[in-house]
N, C-alpha and C positions, 0 to 999 in steps of 0.2 A: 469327750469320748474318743472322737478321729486323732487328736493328741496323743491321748493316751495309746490307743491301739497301733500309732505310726510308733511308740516307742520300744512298745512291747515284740513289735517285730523286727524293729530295726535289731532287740536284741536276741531275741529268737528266730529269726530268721524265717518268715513265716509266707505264706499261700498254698492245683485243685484239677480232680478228676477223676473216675475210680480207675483202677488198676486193673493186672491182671489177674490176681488170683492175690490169698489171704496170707500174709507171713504172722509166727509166730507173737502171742503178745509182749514174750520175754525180748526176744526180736526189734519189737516193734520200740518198747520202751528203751530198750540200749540205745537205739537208732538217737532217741532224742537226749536223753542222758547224755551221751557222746556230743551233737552236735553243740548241747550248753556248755556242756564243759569245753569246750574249744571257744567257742564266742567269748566266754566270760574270760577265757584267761588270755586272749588277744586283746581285747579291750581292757584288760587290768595292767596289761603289758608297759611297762617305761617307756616315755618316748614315743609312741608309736604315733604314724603320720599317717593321714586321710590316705595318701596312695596305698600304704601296707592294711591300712583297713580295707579298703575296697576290693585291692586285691587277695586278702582272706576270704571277705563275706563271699566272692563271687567261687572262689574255689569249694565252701562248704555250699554254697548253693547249687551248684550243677551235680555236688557228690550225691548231695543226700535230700534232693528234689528232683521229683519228675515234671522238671523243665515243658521238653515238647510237650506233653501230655495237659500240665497247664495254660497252656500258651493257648494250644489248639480249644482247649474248655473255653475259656475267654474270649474267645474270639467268637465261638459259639456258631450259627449258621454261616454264619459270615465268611468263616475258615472254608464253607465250600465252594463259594462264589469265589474266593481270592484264584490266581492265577498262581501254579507254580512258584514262579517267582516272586511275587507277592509273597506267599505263602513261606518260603527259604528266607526273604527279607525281615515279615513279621517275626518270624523265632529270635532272629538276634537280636533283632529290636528289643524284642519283649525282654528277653535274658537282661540286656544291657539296661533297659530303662527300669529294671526293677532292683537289681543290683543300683543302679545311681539314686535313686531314692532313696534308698532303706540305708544306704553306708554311710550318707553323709547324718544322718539321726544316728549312728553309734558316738558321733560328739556328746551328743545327750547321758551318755554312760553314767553312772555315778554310784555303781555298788548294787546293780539289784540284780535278783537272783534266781533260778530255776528248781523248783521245786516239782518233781513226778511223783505223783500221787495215785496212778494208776494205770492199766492197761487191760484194755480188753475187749471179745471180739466184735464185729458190726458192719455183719452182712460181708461184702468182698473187704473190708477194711479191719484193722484194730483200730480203737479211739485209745490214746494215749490221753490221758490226763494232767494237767500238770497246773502250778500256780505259780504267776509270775509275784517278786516279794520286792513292791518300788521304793525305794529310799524314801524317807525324810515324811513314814507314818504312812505314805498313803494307802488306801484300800488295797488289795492285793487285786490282781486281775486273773481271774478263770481262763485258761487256753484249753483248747483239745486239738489234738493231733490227728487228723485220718494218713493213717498210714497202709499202705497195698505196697505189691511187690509188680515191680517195672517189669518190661520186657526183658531184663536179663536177669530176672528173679529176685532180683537184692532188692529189700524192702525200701519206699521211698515215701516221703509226704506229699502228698497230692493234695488238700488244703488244712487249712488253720484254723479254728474258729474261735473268734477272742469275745467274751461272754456275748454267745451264743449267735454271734452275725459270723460269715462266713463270707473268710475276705475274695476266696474263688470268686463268687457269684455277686460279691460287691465290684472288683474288677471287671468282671464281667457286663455286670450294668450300665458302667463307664461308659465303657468301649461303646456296645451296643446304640448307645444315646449320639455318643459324639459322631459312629456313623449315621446313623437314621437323620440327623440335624444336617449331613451334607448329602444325602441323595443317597444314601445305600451305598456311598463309595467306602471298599477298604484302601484306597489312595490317601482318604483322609487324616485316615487314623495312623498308618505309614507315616505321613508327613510330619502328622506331630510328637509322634515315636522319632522322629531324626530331629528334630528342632529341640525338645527335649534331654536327647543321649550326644547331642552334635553330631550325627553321623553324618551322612554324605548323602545323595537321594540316589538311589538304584538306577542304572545307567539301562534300564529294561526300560521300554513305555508303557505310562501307567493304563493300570487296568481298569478293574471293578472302582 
């Protein structure tokens, strides 16, 4: 199942928070319409090299994901204990370290497909519908979209739910564990957000 669902967003591009207000479900469904049809045809694309994927995946995912807003879900109480800096640190981390995941599983590519099958409203959100179609017979896989309109109104995905777990509040989970396991510190989780994405460690003194 974790296979499957790391493949399914590697090719949909997938993760959570609610928004600020409801955009349209015609809206809502273009939103992903749009984003498959870009994914699929970079990855159908001749030739193409881990760095031109990466650097795709990362460009559709800042467009058309409510990034901070994820970030800061994830991190959950946590985000309020962090430090400023800390706090400036985790967003890129987080951007970087999820983009680095999910680009290198578009190797996995092999013909499967995005299927929308619906849209409509729920609660500050629309639930976009769609079915993922994976080569070679297997079962098809149920996604839903929550989609809400960010702070500058354009409508954006704030999580993903691939048959029926919700990858927001399973990142979520993580995080939460791996701090609680070193003391409550967000240093920890920092540290292995740079060991991870190879970053560098913030030249601030650690905090929380």
């Amino acid at each position: 199942m974790l296979r499957r669902a790391g493949l399914v967003l590697a090719l949909v591009l997938g993760f959570s928070q609610a928004a600020c207000a409801t955009p349209s479900p015609d809206a809502a469904r273009s939103l992903v319409d749009g984003m498959a049809g870009e994914a699929i045809s970079t990855l159908s694309a001749p030739g193409r090299t881990d760095e031109q994927i990466r650097t795709k995946f990362h460009e559709i995912l800042a467009r058309n994901f409510d990034l901070p807003g994820i970030a800061r879900f994830v991190l959950g109480r946590y985000w309020r204990i962090a430090t400023p800096e800390q706090q400036t640190e985790y967003l890129k981390l987080f951007e970087n370290y999820i983009v680095g995941i999910y680009a290198n599983r578009f190797k996995n590519y092999s013909g499967e497909t995005v299927q929308v099958t619906g849209a409509k409203p729920d609660g500050d959100n629309v639930t976009v519908a769609s079915t993922i179609n994976l080569s070679g017979g297997a079962q098809p896989v149920l996604v839903e979209w929550k989609i809400g309109d960010s702070t500058d109104g354009a409508p954006r995905v704030n999580d993903v739910i691939i048959e029926q777990v919700s990858m927001s509040l399973t990142q979520r989970s993580e995080f939460a564990t791996l701090i609680q396991n070193n003391g409550g510190k967000v240093e920890a989780l920092l540290a292995q957000l740079r060991a991870k994405t190879g970053a560098a460690a913030a030249s601030s003194p650690a905090g929380n």
